[in-house]
mmCIF entry with sequence, helices, sheets and N, C-alpha, C, O atoms, coordinates in Angstrom:
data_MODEL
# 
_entry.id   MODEL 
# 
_entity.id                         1 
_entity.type                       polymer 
_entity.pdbx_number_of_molecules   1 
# 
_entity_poly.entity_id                      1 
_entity_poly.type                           'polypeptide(L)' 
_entity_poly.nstd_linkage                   no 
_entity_poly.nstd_monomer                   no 
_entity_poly.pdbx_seq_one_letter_code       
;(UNK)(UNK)(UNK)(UNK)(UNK)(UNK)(UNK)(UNK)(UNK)(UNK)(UNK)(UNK)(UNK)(UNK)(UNK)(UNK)
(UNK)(UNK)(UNK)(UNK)(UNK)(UNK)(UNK)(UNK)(UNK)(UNK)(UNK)(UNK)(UNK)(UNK)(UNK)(UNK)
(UNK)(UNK)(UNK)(UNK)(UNK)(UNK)(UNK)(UNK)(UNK)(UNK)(UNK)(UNK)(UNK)(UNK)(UNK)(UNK)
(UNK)(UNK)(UNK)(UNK)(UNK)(UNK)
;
_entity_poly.pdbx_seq_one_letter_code_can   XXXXXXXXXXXXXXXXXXXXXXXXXXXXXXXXXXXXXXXXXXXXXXXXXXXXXX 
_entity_poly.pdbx_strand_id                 A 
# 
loop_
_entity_poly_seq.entity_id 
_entity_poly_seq.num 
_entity_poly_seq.mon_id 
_entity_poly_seq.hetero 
1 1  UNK n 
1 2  UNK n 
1 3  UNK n 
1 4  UNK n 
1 5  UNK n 
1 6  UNK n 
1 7  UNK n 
1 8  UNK n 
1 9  UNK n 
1 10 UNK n 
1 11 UNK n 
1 12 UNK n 
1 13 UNK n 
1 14 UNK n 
1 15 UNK n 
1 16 UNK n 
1 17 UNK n 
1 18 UNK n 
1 19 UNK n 
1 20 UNK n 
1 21 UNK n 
1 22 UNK n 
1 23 UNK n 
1 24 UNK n 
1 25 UNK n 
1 26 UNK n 
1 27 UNK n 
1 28 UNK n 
1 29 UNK n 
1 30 UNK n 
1 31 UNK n 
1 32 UNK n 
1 33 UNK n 
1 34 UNK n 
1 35 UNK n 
1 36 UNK n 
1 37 UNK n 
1 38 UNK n 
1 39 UNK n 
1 40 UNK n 
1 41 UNK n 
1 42 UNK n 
1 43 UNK n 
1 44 UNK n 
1 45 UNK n 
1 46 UNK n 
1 47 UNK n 
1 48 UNK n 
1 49 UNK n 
1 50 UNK n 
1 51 UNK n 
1 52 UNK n 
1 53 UNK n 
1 54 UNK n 
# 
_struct_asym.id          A 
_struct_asym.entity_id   1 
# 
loop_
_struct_conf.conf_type_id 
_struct_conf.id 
_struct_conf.pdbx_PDB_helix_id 
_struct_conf.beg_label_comp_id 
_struct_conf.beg_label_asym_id 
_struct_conf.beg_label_seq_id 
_struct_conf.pdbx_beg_PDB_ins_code 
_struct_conf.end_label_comp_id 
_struct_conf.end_label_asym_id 
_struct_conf.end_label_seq_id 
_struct_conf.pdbx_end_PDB_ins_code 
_struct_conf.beg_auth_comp_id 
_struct_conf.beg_auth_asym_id 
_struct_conf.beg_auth_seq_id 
_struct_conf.end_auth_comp_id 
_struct_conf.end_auth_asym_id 
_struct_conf.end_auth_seq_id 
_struct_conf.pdbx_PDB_helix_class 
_struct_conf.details 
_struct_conf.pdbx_PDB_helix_length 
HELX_P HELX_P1 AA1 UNK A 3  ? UNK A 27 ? UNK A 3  UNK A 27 1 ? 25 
HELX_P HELX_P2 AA2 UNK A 46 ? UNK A 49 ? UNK A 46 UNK A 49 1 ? 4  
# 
_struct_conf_type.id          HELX_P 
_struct_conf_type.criteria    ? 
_struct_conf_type.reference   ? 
# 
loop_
_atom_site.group_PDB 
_atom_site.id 
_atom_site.type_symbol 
_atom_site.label_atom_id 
_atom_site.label_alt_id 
_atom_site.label_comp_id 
_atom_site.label_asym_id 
_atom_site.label_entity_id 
_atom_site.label_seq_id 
_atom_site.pdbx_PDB_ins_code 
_atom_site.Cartn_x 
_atom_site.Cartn_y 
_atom_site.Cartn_z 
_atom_site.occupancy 
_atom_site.B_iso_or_equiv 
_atom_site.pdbx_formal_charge 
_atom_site.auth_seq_id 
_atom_site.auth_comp_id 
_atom_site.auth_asym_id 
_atom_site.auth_atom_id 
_atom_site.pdbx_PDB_model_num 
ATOM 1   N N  . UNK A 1 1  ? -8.179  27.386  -13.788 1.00 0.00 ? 1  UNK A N  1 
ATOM 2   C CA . UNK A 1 1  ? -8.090  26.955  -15.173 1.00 0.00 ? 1  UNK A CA 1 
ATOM 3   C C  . UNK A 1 1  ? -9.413  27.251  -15.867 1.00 0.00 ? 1  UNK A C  1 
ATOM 4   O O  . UNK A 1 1  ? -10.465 26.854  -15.366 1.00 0.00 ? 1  UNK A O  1 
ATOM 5   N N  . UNK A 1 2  ? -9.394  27.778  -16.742 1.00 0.00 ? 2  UNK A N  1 
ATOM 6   C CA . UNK A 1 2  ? -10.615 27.917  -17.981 1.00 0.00 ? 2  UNK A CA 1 
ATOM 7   C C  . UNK A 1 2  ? -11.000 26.701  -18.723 1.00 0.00 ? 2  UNK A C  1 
ATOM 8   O O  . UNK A 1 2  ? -10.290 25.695  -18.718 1.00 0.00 ? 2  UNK A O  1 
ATOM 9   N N  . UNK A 1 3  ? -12.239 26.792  -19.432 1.00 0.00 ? 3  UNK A N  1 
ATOM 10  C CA . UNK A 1 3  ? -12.921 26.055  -19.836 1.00 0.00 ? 3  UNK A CA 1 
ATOM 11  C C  . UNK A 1 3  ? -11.866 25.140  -21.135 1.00 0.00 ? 3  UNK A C  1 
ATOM 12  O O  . UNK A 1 3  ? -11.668 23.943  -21.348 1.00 0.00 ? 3  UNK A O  1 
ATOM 13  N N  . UNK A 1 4  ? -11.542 25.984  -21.568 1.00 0.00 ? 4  UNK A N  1 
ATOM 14  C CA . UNK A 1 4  ? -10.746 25.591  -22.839 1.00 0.00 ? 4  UNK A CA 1 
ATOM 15  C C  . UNK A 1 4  ? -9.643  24.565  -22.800 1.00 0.00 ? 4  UNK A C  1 
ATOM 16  O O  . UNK A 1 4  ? -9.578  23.558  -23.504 1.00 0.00 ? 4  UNK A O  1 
ATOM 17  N N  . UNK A 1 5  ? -8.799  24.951  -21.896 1.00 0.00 ? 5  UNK A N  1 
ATOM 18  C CA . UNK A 1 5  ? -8.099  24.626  -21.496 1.00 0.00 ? 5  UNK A CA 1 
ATOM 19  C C  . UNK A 1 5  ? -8.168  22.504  -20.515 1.00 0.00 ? 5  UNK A C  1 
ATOM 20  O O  . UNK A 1 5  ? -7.513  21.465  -20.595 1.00 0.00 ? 5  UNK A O  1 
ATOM 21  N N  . UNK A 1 6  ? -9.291  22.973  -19.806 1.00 0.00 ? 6  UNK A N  1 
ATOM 22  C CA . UNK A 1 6  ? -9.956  21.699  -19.437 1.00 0.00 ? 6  UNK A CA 1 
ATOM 23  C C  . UNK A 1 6  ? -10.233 20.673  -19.903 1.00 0.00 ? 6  UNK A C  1 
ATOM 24  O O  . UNK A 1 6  ? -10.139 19.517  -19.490 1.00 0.00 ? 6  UNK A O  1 
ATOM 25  N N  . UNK A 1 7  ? -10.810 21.378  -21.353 1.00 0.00 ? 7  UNK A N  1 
ATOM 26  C CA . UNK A 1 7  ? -11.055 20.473  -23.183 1.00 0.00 ? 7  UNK A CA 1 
ATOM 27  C C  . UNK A 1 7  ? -9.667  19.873  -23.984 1.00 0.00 ? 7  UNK A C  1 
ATOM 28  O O  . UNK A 1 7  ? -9.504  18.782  -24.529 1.00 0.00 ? 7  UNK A O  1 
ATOM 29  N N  . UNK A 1 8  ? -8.865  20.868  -23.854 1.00 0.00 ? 8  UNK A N  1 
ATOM 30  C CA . UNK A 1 8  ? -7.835  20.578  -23.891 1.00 0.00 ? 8  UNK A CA 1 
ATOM 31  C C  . UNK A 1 8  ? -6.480  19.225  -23.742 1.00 0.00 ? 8  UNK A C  1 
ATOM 32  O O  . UNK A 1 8  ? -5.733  18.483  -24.377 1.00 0.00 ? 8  UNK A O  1 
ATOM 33  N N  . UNK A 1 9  ? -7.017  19.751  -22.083 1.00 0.00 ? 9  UNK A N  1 
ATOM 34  C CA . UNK A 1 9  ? -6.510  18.184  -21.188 1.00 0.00 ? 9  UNK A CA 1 
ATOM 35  C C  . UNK A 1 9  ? -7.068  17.237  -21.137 1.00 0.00 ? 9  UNK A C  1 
ATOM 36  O O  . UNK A 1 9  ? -6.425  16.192  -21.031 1.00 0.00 ? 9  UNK A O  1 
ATOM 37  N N  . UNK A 1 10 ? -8.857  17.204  -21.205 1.00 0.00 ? 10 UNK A N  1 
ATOM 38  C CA . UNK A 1 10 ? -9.347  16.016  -20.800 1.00 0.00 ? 10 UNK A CA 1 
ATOM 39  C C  . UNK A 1 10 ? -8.959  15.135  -22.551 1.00 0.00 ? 10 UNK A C  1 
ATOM 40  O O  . UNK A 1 10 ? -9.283  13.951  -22.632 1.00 0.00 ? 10 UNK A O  1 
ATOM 41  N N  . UNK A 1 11 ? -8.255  15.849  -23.869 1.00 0.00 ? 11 UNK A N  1 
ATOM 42  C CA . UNK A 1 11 ? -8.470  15.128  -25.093 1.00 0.00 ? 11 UNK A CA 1 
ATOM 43  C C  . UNK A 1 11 ? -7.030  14.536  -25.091 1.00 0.00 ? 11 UNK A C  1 
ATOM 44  O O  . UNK A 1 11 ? -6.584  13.620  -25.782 1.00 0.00 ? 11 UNK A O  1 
ATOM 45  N N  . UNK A 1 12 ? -6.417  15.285  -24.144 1.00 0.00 ? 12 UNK A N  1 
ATOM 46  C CA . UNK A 1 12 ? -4.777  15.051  -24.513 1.00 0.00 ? 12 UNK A CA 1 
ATOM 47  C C  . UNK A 1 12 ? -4.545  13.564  -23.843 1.00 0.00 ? 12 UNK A C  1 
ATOM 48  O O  . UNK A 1 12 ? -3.892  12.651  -24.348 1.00 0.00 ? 12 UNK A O  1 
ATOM 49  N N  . UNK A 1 13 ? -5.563  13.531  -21.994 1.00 0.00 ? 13 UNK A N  1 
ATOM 50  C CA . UNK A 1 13 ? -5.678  12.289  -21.003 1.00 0.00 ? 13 UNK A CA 1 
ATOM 51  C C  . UNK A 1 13 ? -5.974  11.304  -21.990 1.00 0.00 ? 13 UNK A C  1 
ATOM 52  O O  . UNK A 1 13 ? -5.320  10.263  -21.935 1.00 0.00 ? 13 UNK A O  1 
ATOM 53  N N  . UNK A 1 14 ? -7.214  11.488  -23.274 1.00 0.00 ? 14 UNK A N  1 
ATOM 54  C CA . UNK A 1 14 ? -7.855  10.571  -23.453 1.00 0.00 ? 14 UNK A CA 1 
ATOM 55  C C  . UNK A 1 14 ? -7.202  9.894   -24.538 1.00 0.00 ? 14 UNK A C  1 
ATOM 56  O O  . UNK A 1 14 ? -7.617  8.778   -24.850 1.00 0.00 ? 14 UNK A O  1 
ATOM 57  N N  . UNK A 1 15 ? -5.970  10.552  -25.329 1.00 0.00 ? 15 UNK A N  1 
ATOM 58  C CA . UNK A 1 15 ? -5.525  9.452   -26.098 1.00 0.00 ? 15 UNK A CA 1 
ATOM 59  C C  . UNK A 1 15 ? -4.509  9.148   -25.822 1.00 0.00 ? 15 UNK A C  1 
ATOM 60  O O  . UNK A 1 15 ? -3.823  8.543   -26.645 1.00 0.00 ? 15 UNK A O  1 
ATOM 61  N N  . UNK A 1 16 ? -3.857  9.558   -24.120 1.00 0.00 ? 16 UNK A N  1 
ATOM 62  C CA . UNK A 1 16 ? -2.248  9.152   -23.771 1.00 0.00 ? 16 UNK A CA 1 
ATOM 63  C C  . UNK A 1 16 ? -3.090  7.919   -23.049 1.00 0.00 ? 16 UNK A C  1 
ATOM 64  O O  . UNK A 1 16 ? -2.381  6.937   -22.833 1.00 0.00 ? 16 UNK A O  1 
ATOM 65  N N  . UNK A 1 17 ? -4.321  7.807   -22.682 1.00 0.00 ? 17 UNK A N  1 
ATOM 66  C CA . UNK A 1 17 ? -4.983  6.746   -21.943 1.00 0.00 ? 17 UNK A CA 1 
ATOM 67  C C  . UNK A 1 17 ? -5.454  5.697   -22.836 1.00 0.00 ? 17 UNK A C  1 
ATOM 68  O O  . UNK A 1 17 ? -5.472  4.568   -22.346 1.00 0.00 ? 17 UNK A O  1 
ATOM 69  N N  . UNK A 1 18 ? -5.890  5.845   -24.198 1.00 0.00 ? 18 UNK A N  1 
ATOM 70  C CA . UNK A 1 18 ? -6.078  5.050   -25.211 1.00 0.00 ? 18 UNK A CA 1 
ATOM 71  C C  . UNK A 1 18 ? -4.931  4.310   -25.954 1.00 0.00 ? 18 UNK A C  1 
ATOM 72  O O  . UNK A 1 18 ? -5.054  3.229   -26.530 1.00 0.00 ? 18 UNK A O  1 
ATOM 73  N N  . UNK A 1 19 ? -3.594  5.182   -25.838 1.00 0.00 ? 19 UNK A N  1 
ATOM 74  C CA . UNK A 1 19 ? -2.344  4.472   -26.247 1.00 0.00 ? 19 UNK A CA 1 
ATOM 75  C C  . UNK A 1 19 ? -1.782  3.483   -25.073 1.00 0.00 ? 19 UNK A C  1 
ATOM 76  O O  . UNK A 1 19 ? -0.919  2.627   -25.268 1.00 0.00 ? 19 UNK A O  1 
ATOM 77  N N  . UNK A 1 20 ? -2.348  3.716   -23.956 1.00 0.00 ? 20 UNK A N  1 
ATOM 78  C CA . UNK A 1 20 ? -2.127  2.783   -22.857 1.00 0.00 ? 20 UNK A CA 1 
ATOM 79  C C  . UNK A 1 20 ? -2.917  1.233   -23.080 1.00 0.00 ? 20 UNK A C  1 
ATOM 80  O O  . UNK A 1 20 ? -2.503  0.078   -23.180 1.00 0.00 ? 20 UNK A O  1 
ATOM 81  N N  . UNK A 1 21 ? -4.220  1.856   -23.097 1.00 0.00 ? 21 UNK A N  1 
ATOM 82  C CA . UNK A 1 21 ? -5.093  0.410   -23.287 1.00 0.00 ? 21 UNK A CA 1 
ATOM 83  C C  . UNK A 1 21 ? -4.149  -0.056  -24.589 1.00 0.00 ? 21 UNK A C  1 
ATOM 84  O O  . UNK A 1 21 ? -3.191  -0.789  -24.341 1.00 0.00 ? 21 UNK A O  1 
ATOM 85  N N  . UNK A 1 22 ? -4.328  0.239   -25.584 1.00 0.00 ? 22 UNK A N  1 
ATOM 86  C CA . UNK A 1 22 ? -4.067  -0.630  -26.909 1.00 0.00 ? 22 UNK A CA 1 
ATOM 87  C C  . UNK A 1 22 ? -2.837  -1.261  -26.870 1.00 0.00 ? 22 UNK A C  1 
ATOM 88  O O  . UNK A 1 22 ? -2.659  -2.320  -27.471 1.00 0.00 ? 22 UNK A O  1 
ATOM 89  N N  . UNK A 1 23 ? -1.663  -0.526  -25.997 1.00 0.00 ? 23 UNK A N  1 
ATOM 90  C CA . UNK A 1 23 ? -0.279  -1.318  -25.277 1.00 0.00 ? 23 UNK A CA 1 
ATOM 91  C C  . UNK A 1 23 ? -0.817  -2.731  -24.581 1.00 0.00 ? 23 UNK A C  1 
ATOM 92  O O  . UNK A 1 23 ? -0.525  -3.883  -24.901 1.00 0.00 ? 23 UNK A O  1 
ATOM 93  N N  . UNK A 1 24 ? -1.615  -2.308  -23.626 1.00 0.00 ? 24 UNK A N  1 
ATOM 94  C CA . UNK A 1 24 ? -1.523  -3.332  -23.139 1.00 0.00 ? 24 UNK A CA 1 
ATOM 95  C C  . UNK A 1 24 ? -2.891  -5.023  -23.782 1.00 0.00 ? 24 UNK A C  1 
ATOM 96  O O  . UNK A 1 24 ? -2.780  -6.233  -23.583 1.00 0.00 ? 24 UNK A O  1 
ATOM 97  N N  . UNK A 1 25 ? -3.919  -4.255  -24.488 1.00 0.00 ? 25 UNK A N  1 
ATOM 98  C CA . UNK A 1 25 ? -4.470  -5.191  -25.122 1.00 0.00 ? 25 UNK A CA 1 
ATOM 99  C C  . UNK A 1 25 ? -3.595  -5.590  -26.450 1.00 0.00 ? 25 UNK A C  1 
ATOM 100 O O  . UNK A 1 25 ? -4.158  -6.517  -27.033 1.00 0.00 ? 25 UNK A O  1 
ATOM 101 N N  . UNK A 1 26 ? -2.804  -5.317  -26.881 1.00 0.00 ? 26 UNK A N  1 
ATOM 102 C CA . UNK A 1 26 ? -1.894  -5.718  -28.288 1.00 0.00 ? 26 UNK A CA 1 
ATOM 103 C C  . UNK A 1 26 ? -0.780  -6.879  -27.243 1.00 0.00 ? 26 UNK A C  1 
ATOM 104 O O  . UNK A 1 26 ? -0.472  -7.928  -27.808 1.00 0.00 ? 26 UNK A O  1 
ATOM 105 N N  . UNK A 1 27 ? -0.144  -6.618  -25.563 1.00 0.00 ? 27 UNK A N  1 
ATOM 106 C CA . UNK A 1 27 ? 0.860   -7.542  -24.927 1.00 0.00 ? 27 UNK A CA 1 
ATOM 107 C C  . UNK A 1 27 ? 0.153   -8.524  -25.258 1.00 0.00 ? 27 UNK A C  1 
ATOM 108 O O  . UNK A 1 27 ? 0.495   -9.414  -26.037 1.00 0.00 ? 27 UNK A O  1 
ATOM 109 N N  . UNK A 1 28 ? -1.213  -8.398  -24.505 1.00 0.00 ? 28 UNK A N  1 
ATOM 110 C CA . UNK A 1 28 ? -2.041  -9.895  -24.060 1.00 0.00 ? 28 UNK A CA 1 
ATOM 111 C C  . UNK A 1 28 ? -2.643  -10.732 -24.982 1.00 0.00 ? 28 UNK A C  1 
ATOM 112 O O  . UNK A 1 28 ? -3.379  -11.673 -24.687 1.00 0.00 ? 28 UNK A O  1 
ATOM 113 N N  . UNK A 1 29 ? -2.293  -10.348 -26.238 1.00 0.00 ? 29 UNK A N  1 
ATOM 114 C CA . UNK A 1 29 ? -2.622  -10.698 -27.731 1.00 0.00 ? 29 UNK A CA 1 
ATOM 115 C C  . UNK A 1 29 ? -1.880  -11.251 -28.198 1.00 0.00 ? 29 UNK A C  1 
ATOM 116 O O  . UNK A 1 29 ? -2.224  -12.025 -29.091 1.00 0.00 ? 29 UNK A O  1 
ATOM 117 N N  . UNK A 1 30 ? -0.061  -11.103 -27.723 1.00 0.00 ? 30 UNK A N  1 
ATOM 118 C CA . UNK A 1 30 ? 0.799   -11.488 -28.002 1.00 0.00 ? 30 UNK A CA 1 
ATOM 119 C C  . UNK A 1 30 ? 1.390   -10.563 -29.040 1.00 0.00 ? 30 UNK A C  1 
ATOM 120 O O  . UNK A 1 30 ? 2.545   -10.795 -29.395 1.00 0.00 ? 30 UNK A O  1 
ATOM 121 N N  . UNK A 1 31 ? 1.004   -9.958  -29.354 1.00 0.00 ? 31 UNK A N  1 
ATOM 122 C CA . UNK A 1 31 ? 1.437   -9.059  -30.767 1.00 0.00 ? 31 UNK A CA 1 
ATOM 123 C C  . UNK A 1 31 ? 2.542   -7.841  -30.331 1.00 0.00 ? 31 UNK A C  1 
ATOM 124 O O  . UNK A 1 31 ? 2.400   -6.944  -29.499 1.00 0.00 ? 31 UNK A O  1 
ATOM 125 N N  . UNK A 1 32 ? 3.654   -8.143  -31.181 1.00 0.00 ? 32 UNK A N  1 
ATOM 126 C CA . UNK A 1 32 ? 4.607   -7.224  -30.793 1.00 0.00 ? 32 UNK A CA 1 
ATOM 127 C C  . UNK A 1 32 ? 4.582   -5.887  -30.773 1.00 0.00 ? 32 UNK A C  1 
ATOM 128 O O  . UNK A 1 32 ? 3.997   -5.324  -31.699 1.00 0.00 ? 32 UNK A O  1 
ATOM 129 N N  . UNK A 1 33 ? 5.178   -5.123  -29.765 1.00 0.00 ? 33 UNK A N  1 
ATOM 130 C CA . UNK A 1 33 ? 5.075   -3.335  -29.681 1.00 0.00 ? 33 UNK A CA 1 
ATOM 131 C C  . UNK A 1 33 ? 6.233   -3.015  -30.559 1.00 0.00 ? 33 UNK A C  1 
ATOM 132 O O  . UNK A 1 33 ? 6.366   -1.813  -30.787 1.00 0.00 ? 33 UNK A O  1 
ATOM 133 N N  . UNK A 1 34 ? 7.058   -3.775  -31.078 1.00 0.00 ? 34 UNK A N  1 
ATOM 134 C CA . UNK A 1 34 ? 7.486   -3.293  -32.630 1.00 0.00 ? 34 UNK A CA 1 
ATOM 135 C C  . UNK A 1 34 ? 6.849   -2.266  -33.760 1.00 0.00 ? 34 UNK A C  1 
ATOM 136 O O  . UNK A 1 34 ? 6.190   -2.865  -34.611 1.00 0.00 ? 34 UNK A O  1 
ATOM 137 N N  . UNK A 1 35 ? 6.909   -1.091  -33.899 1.00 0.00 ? 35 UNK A N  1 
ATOM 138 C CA . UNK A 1 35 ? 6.285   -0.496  -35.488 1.00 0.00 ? 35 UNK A CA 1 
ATOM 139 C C  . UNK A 1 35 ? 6.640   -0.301  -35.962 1.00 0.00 ? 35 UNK A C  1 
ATOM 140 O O  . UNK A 1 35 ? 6.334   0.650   -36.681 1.00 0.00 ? 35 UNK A O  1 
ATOM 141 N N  . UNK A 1 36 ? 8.052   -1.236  -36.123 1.00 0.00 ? 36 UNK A N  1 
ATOM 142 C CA . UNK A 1 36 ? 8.410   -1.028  -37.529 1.00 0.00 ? 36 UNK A CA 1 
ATOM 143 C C  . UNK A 1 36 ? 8.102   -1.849  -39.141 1.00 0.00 ? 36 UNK A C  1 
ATOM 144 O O  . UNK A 1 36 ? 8.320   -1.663  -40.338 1.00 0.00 ? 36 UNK A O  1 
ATOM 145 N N  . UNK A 1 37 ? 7.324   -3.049  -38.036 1.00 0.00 ? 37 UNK A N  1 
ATOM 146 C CA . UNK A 1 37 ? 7.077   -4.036  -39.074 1.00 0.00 ? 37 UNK A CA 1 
ATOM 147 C C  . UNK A 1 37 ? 7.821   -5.182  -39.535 1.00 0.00 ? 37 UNK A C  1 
ATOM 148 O O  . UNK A 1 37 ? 7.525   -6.090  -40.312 1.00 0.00 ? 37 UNK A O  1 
ATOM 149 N N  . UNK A 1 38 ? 8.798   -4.937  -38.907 1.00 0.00 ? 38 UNK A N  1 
ATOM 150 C CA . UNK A 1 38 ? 10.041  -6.135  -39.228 1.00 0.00 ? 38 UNK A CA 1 
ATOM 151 C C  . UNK A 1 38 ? 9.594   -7.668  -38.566 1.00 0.00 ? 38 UNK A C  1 
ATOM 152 O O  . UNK A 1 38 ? 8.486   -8.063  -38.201 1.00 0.00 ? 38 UNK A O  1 
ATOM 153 N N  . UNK A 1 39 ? 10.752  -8.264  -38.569 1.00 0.00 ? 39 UNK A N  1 
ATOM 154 C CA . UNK A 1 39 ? 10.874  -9.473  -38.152 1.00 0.00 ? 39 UNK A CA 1 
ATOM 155 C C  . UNK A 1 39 ? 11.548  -9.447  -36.840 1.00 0.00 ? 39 UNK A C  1 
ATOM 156 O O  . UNK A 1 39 ? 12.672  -8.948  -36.772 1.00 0.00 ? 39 UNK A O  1 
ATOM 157 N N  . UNK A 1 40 ? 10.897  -10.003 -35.642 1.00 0.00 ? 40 UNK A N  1 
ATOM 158 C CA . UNK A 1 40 ? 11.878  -10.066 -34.427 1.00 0.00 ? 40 UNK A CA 1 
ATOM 159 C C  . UNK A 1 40 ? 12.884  -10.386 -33.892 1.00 0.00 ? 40 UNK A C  1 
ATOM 160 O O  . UNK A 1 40 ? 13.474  -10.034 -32.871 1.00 0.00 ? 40 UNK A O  1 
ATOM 161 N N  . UNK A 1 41 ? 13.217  -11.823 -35.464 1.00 0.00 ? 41 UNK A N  1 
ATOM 162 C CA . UNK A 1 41 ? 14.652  -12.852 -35.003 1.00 0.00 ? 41 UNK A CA 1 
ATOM 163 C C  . UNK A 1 41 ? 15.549  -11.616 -35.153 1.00 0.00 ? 41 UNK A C  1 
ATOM 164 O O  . UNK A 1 41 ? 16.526  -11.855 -34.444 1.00 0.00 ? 41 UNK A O  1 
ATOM 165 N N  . UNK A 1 42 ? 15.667  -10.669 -35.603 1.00 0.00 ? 42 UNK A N  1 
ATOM 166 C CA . UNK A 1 42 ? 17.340  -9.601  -35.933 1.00 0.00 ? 42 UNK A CA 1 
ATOM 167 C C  . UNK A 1 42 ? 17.030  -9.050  -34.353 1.00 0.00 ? 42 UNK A C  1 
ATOM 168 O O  . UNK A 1 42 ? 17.952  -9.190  -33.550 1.00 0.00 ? 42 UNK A O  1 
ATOM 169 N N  . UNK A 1 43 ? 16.177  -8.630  -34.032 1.00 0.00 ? 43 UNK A N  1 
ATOM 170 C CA . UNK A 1 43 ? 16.309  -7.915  -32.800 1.00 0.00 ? 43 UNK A CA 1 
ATOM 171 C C  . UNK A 1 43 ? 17.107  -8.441  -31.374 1.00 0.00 ? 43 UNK A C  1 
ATOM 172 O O  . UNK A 1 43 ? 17.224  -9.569  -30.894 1.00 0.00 ? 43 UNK A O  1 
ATOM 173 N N  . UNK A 1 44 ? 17.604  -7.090  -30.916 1.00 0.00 ? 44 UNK A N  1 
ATOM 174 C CA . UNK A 1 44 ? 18.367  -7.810  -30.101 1.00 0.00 ? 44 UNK A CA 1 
ATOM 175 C C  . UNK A 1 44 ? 17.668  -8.063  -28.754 1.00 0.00 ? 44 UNK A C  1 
ATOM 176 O O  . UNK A 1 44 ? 18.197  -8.666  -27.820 1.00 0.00 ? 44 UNK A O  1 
ATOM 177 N N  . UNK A 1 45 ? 16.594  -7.614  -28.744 1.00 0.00 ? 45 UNK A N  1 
ATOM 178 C CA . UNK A 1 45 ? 15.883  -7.396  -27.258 1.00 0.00 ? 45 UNK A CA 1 
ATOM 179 C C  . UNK A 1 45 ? 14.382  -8.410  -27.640 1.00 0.00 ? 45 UNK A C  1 
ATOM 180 O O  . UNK A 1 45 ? 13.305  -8.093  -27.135 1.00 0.00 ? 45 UNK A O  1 
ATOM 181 N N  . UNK A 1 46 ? 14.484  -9.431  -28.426 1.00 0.00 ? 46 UNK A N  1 
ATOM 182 C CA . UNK A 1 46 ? 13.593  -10.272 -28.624 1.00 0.00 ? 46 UNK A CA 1 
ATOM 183 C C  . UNK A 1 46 ? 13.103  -11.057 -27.662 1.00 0.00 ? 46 UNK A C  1 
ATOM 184 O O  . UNK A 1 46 ? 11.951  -11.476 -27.552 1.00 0.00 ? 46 UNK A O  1 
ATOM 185 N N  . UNK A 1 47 ? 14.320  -11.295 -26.748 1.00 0.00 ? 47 UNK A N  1 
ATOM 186 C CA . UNK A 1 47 ? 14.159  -12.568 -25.644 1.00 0.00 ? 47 UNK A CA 1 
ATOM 187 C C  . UNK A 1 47 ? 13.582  -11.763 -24.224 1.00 0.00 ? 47 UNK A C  1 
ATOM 188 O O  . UNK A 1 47 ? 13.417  -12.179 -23.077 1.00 0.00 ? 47 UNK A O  1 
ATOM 189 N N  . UNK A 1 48 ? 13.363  -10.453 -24.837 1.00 0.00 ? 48 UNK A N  1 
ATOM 190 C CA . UNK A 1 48 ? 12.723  -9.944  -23.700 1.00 0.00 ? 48 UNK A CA 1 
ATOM 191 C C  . UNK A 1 48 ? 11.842  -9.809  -24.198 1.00 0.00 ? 48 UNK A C  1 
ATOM 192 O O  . UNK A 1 48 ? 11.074  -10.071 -23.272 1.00 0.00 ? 48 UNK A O  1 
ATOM 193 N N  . UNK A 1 49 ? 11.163  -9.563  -25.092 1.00 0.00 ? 49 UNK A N  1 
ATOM 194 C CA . UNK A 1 49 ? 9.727   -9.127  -25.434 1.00 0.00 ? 49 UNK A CA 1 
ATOM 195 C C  . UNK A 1 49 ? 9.079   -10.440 -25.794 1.00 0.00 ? 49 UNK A C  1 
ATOM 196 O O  . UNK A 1 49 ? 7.881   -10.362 -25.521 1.00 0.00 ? 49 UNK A O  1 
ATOM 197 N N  . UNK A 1 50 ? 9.347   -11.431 -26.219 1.00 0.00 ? 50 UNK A N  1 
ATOM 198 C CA . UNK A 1 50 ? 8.921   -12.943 -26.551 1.00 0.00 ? 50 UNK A CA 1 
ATOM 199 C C  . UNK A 1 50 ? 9.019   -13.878 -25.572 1.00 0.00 ? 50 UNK A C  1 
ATOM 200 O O  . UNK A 1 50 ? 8.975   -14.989 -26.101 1.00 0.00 ? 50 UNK A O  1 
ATOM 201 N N  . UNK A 1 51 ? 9.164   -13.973 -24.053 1.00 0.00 ? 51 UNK A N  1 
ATOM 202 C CA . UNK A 1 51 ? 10.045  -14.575 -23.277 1.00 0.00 ? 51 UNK A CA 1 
ATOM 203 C C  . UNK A 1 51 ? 8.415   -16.068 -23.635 1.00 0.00 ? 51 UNK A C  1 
ATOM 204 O O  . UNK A 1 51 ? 7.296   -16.161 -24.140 1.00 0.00 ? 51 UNK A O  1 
ATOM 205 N N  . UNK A 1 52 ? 9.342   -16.778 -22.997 1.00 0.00 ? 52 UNK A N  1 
ATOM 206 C CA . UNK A 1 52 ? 8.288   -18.598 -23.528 1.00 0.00 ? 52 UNK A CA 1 
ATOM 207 C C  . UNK A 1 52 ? 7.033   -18.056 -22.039 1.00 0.00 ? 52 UNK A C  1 
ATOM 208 O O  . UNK A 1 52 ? 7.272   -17.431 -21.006 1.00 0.00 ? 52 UNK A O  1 
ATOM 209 N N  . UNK A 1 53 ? 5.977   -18.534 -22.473 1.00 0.00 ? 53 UNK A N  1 
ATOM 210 C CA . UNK A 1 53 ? 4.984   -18.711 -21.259 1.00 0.00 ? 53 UNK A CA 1 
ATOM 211 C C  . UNK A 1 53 ? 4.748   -19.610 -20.925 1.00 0.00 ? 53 UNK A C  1 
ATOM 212 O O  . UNK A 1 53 ? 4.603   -20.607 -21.633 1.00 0.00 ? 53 UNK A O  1 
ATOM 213 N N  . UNK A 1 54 ? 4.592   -19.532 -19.338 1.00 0.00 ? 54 UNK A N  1 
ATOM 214 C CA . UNK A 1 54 ? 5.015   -20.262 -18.294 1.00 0.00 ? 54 UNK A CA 1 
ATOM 215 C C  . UNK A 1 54 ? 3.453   -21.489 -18.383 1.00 0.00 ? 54 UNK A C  1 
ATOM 216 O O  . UNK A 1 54 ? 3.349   -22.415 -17.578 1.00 0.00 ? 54 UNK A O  1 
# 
């Protein structure tokens, strides 16, 4: 592999790795992975993403 190419990957790792962190610091925040902006009561998969803590 060439240089370019290397630059390439290491920018592509670094923001599929930055959309990882911010997933998981936005869970532990409580803040929904929703983008749409809505409200969660319509959703149907609420009681999975809101479940009560233990």
């Amino acid at each position: 592999m060439n240089i370019p190419t290397l630059i390439v990957l290491a920018i592509v790792a670094a923001v599929f790795i930055g959309i990882i962190v911010k997933t998981i610091v936005d869970k532990k925040k409580g803040k929904s992975s929703c983008s749409c902006g809505c409200s969660c009561s319509g959703c149907s998969m609420s009681e999975i993403c809101h479940q009560p803590k233990q």
